[in-house]
N, C-alpha and C positions, 0 to 999 in steps of 0.2 A: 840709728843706734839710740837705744833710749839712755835718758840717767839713770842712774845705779843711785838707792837709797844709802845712807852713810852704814847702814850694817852690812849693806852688800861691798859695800866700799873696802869694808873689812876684810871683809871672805876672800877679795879676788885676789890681792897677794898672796893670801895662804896658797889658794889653788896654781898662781902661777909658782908659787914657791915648790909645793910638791909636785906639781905637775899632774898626778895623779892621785887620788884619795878619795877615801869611804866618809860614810858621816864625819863617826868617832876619829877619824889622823887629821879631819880639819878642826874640830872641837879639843883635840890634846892641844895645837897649835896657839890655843887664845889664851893666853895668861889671863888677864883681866876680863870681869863682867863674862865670862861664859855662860854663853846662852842653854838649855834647857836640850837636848837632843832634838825634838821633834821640831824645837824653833829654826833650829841651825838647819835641818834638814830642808823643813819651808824657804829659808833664805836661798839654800842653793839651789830650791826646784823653782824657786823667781827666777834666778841667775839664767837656769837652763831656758824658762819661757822666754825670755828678752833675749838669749842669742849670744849670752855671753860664757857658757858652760853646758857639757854638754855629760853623758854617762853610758857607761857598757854596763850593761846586767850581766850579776853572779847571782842566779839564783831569785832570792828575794830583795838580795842586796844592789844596791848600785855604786861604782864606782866615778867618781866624777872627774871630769877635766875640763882646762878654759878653752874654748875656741876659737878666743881673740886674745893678741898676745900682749902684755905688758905697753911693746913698743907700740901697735897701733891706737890701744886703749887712751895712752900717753897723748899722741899725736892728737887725735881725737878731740879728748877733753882740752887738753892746750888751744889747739884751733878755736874750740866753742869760746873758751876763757877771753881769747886776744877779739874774738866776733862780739864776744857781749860786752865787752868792758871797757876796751881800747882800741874802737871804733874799725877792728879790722886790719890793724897796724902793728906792726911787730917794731916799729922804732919808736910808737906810743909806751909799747910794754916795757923794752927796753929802758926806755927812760925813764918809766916808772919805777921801775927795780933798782934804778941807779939812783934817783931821787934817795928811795929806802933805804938803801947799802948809807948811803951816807947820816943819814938820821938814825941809823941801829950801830954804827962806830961807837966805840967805847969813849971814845976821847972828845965827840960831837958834843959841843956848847952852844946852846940856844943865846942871840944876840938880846 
């Protein structure tokens, strides 16, 4: 599975959000920074090259959908995250997150 660029990053909760969608119902979806139509189009014919969205043809138009689901995607990049970072250990991670939790407390006073 390859990485996904951060505007593809974007796109792919739209598409698992709709499930189903043309250019324009993933480009209505983006409040901020909306890309140009023809951009957004390119991003999602990346998505469909890399295996991560896929389209039924109407005509001229196409319809797009994900073909990997939120939960594997998840899995996925998690795994890579805990392999690159935290030596492969999920009680590295763990504890790393637990470290954080306690230094992002509201009430945490530095000695």
């Amino acid at each position: 599975m390859q990485k996904l660029t951060n505007k593809e990053e974007e796109i792919m909760p739209i598409l698992w959000k709709l499930k189903k969608a043309f250019v324009k119902e993933v480009q209505a979806e983006i409040i901020e920074d909306k890309p140009h139509y023809n951009t957004l189009s390119t991003i999602i014919r990346n998505l469909e090259e890399k295996g991560f969205a896929a389209h039924n043809a109407f005509g001229n138009t196409y319809q797009y959908y994900p073909v990997i689901s939120l939960e594997a995607y998840r899995k996925k990049y998690i795994k890579t995250a805990i392999d690159n970072y935290f030596n492969s250990s999920y009680k590295n991670m763990v504890s790393f997150f637990a470290k954080e939790e306690k230094y992002l407390q509201p009430n945490y006073v530095k000695s």
